[in-house]
C-alpha positions as CSV (number, residue, x, y, z in Angstrom):
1,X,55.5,70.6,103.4
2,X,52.5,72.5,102.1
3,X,49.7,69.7,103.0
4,X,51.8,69.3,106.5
5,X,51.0,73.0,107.3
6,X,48.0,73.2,105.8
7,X,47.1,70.3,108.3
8,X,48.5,72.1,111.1
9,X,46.8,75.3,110.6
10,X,43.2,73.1,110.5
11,X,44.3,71.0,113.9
12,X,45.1,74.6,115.7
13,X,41.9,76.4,114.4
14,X,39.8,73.4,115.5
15,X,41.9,73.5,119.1
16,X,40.8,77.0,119.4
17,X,36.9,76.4,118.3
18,X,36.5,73.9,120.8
19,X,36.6,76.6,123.5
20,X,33.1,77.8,121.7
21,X,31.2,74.7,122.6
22,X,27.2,75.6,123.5
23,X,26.4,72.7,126.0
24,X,23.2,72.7,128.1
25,X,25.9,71.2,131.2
26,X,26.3,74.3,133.2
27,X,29.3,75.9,133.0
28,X,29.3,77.3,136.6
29,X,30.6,75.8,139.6
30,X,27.4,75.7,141.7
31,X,25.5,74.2,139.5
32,X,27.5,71.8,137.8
33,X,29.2,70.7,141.2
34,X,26.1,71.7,143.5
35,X,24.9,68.0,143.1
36,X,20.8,69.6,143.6
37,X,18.2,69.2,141.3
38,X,16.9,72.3,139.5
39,X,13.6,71.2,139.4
40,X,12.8,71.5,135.5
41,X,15.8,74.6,134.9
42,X,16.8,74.2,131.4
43,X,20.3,75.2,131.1
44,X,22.6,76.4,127.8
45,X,26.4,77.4,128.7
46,X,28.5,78.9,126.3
47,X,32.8,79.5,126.3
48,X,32.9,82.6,124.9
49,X,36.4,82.4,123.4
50,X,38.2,86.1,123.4
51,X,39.7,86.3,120.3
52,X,35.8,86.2,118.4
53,X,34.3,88.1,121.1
54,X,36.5,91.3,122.2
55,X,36.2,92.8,118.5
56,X,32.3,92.4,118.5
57,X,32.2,93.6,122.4
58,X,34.4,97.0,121.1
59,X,32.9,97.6,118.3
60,X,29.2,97.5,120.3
61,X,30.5,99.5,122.9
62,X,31.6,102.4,120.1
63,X,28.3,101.9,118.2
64,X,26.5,102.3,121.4
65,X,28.5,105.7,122.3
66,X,31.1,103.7,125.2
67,X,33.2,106.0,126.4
68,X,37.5,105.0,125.6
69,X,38.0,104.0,129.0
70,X,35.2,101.6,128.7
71,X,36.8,100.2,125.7
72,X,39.9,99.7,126.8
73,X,38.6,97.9,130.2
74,X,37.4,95.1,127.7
75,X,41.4,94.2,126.9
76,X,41.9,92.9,130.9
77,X,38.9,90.3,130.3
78,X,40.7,87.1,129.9
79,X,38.0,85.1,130.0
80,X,33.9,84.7,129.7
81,X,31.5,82.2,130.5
82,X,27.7,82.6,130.2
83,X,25.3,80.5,131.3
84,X,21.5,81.0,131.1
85,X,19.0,79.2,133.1
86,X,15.0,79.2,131.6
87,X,12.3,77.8,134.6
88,X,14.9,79.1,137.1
89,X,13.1,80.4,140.2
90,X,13.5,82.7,143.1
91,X,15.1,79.8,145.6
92,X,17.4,79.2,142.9
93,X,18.7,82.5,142.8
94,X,18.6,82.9,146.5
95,X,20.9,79.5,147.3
96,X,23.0,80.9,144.4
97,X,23.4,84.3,146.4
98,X,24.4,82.5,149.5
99,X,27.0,80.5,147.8
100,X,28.3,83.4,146.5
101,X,28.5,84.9,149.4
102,X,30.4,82.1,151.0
103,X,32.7,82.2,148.5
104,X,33.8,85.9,149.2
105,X,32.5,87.4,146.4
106,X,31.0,91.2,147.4
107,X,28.1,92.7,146.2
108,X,29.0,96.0,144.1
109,X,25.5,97.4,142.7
110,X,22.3,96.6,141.8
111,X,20.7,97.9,138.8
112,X,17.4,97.7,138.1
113,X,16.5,98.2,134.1
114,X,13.4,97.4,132.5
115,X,12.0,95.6,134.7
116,X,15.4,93.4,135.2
117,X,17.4,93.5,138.2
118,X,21.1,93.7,137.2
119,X,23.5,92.5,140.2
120,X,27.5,92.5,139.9
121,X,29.3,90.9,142.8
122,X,33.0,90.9,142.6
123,X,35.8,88.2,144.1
124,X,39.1,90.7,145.0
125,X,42.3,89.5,146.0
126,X,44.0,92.2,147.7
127,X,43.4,95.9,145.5
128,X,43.2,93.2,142.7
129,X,39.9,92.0,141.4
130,X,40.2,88.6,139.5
131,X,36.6,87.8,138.9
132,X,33.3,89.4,138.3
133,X,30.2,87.9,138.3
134,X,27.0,89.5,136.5
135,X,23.5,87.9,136.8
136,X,20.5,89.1,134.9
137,X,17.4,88.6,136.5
138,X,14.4,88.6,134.6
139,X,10.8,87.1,134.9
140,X,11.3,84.2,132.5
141,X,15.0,83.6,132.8
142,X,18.5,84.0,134.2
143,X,21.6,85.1,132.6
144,X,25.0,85.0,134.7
145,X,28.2,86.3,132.9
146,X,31.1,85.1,134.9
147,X,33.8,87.3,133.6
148,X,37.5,86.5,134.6
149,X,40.7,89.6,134.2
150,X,42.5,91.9,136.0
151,X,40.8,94.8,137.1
152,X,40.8,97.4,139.7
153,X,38.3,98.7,142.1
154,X,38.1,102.0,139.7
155,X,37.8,100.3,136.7
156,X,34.3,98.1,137.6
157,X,32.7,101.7,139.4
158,X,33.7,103.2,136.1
159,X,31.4,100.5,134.2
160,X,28.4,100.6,136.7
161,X,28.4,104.6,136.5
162,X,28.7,103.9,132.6
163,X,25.7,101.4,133.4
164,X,23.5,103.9,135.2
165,X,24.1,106.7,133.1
166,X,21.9,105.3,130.2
């Protein structure tokens, strides 16, 4: 009965782990179903799975002086997907904009930091927001953070004003 739940135990940690594959697919909609070619874009896409990455996002967050309500915005994130793109280029980002844009997601803020831009466009369903969308924007590559939850109009202004107070 031992070696039966032993072997159980394994099968369900390894069903979990597979959740935290790193491919170099993307793991975004336009450009895995887009069909275009990137033109030399490297790509790596990671599953973040919550579990591993909510303790490690707190605990940052407290380290780095996150205020409570900032913490406690992390526990409606139900799930995050991160893609970076190296040898991405402007007309990338600007087909990537539009798309977004047909697909009703709304630009919230703009944040330039470092010499990064830092843009957060939301998709909303009603008061409810059920998807936020983060791209980094550097010179040599792209990061998007496509973060899926349940949050509220208050909740993502609270996290830009937490963003642009530091």
């Amino acid at each position: 009965m031992k070696i039966v739940k032993n072997i159980f135990i394994i099968l369900s940690v390894m069903c979990m782990m597979q959740s935290c594959i790193v491919s170099e697919k993307p793991n975004i909609a336009y450009f895995s179903e887009s069909g275009r070619d990137f033109k030399g874009a490297k790509f790596v896409s990671i599953n973040v799975p919550l579990f591993l990455a909510k303790p490690y996002i707190k605990k940052a967050l407290r380290e780095d002086g996150g205020d409570e309500e900032l913490i406690r915005l992390v526990k409606k994130v139900s799930k995050i997907k991160v893609l970076t793109v190296e040898n991405g280029d402007r007309e990338m980002l600007k087909d990537f904009a539009s798309y977004l844009n047909n697909n009703n997601y709304e630009e919230w803020a703009t944040i330039k930091h470092d010499g990064d831009n830092v843009n957060i466009r939301v998709k909303q369903k009603g008061d409810a927001i059920k998807n936020m969308l983060i791209t980094v924007n550097s010179d040599k590559e792209l990061v998007f953070v496509d973060i899926k939850g349940s949050f509220t109009a208050d909740d993502i202004s609270r996290m830009i004003a937490s963003a642009k107070d530091k």
